[in-house]
C-alpha positions as CSV (number, residue, x, y, z in Angstrom):
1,X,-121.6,-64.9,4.0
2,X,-119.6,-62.1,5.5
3,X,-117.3,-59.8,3.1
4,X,-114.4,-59.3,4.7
5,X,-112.1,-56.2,3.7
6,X,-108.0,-57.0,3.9
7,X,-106.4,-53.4,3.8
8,X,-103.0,-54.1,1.5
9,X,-100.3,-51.5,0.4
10,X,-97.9,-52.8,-2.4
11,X,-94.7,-52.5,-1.4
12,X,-92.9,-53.8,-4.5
13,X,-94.5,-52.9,-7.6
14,X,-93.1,-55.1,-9.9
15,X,-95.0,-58.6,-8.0
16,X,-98.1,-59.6,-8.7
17,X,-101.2,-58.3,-6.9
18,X,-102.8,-61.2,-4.8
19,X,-105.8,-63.6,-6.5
20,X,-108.2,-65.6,-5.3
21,X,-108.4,-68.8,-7.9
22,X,-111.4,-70.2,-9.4
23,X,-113.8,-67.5,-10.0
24,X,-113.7,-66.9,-6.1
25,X,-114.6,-69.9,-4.6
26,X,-110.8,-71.1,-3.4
27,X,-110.7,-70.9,0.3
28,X,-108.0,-68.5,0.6
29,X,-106.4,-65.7,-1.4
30,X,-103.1,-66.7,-3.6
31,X,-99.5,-64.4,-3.0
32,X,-96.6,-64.1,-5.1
33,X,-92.6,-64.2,-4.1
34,X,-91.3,-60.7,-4.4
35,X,-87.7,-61.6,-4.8
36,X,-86.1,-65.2,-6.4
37,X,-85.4,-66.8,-3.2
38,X,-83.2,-70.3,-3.0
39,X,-83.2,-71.9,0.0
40,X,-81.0,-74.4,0.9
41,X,-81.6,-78.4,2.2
42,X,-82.6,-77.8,5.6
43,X,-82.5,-74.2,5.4
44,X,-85.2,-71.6,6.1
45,X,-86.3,-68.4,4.6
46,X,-88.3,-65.7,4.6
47,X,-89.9,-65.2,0.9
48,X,-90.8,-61.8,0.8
49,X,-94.4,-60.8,-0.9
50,X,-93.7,-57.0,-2.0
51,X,-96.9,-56.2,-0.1
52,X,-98.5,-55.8,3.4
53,X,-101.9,-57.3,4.5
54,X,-103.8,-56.1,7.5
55,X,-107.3,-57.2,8.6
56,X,-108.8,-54.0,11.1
57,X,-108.3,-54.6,14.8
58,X,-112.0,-54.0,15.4
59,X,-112.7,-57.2,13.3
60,X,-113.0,-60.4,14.5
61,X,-110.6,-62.4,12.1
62,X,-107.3,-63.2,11.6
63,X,-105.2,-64.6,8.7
64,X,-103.0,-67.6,8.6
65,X,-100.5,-68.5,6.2
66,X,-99.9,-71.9,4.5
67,X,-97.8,-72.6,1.0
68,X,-100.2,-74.0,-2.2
69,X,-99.5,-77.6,-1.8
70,X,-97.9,-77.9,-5.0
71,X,-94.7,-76.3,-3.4
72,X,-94.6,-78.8,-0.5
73,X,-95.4,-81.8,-2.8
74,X,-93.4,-81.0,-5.9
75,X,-90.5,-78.8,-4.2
76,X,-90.4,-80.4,-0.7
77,X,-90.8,-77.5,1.0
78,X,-92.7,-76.7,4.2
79,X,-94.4,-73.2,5.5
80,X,-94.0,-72.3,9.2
81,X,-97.6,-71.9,10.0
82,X,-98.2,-68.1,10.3
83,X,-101.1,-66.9,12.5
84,X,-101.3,-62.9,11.3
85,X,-103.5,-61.1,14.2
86,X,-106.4,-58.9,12.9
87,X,-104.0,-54.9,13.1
88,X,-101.0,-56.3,11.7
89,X,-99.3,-54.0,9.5
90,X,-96.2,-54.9,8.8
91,X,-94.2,-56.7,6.3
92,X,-96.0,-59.8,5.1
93,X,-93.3,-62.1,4.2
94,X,-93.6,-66.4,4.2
95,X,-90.9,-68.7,6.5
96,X,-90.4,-71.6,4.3
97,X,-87.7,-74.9,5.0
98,X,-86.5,-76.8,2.5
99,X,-87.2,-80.5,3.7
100,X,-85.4,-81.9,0.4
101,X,-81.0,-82.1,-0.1
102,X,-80.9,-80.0,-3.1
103,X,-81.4,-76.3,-3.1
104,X,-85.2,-75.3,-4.0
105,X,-86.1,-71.9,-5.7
106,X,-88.7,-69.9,-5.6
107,X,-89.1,-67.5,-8.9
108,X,-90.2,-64.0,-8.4
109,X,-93.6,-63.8,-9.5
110,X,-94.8,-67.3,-8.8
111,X,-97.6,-67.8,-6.7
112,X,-96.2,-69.9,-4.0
113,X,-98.4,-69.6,-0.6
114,X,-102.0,-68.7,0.2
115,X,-103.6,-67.1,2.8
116,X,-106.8,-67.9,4.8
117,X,-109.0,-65.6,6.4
118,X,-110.4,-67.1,9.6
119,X,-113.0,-66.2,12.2
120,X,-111.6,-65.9,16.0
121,X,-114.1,-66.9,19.0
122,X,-114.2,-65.3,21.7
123,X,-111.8,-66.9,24.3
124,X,-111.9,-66.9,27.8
125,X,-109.8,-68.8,30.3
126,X,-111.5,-70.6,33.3
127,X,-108.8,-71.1,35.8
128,X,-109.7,-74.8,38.2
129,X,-108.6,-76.1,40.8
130,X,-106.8,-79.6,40.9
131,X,-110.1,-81.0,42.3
132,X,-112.0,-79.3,39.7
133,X,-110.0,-80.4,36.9
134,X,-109.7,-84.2,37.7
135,X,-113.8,-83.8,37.9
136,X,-113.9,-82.2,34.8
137,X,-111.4,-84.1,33.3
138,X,-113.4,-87.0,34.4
139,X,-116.6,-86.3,32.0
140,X,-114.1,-86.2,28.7
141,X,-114.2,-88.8,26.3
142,X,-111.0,-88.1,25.0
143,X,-109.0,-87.8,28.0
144,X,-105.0,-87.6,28.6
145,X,-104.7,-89.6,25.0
146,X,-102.4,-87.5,22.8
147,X,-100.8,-88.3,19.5
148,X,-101.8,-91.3,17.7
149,X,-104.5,-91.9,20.5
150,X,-107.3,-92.6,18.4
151,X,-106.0,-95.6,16.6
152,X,-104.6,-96.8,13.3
């Protein structure tokens, strides 16, 4: 398995430094809210981290940003799904919504989201024609069927 190195510059001393649960073998790395944050019943935030995260440009990976499940379950909250491109370096802060009608706060210090480190394919983009597509189109199982296509 590949080691890969996440450059990170504290930018508020007093949070906690990222952590990676269980000994290391959690999927992704654990961050802490920089600042008490309450967010309001339909409301959303940003929930700052006191730190920036940045992956080099020459790698191929990326970072994504999800809260630790306990936060959506017990809190009701949701994370807007962050994709963080490999040469980032800014601020690394979480957009969360409160999905619940009673304020929700997160605590300076607690370990509310988590991110994962993800390999990118190369991607390339084959432009068809109409008559190329319905051919293609054609061969796929799956076809046109979209949400809830596959059944109960």
């Amino acid at each position: 398995m590949k080691e890969v190195q996440i450059n990170m510059v504290v930018t508020n001393p007093e949070c906690p430094l990222p952590k990676t649960a269980y000994g290391g073998t959690s999927a992704a790395f654990d961050v802490a809210c920089a600042k008490t944050t309450t967010i309001g019943p339909g409301e959303y935030k940003i929930v700052p981290t006191g730190q920036r995260f940045s992956i080099d440009e020459s790698e191929p990976y990326y970072m994504q940003v999800h809260l630790r499940s306990s936060y959506g379950f017990k809190k009701g909250l949701r994370c807007h799904i962050g994709i963080i491109d490999a040469g980032y370096t800014g601020d690394f802060g979480v957009s969360v919504v409160n999905n619940t009608h009673e304020p929700q706060t997160i605590s300076a210090g607690d370990y509310f989201a988590q991110v994962l480190v993800i390999e990118k394919p190369k991607v390339s983009i084959n432009k068809m024609t109409d008559a190329q597509w319905l051919e293609y189109q054609e061969k796929q199982a799956r076809g046109e069927g979209g949400f809830g296509s596959s059944g109960k």
